[in-house]
C-alpha positions in Angstrom: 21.3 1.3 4.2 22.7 1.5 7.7 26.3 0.0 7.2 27.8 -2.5 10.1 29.4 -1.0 14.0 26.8 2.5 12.4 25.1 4.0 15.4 22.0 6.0 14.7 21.2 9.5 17.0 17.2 10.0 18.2 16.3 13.5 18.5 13.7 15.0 20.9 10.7 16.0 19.6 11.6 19.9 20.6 14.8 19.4 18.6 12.9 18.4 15.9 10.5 21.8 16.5 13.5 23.9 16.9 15.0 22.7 13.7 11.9 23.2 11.6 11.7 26.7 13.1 14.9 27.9 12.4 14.7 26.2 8.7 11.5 28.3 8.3 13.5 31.4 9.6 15.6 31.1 6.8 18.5 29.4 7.9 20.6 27.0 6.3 20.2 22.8 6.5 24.3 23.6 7.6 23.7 26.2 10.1 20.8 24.4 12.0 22.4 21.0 11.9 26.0 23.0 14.1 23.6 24.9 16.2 21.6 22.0 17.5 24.3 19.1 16.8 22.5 17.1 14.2 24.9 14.8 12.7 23.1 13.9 9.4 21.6 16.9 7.9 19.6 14.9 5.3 17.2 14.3 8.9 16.6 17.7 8.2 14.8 17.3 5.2 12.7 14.5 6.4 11.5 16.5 8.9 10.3 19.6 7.1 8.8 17.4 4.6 6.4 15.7 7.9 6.3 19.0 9.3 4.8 20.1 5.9 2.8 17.1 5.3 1.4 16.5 9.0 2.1 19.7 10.9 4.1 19.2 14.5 2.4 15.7 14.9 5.0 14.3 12.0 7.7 15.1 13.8 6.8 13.0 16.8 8.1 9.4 16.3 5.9 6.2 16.6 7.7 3.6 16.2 8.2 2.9 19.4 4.4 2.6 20.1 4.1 0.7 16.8 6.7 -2.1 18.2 4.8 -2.3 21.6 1.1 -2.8 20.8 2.5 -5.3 18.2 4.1 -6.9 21.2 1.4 -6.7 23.0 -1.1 -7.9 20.5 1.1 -11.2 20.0 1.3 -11.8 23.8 -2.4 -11.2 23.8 -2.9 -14.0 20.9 -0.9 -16.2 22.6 -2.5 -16.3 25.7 
């Protein structure tokens, strides 16, 4: 649970590539997360389990095009 003045990081999709690639070269969660400045190295983990379940598409976030057709649906409704 995200605890109050908490800022969250995004991370680019070819972070997210580069992660998973050195994780599958064998290095450590620790190792990856100095090297590319990942502050929470439990992200990590979420990420190779989408990268295992869905392949590179997982690790490409949709939220944001989740929020804006639901915007745009409303505005649509309203109209």
């Amino acid at each position: 649970m995200a605890k109050k003045g908490q800022t969250f990081h995004t991370y680019s999709f070819e972070t997210k590539k580069k992660a998973v690639a050195m994780r599958l070269a064998g290095k450590t969660k620790k190792e990856v997360a100095s090297a590319l400045q990942i502050s929470d190295i439990g992200r990590l983990k979420v990420w190779m389990r989408k990268f295992r379940e869905h392949g590179e598409e997982g690790l490409i976030d949709r939220r944001r095009k989740l929020l804006e057709s639901t915007d745009h649906k409303r505005l649509t409704e309203e109209e």
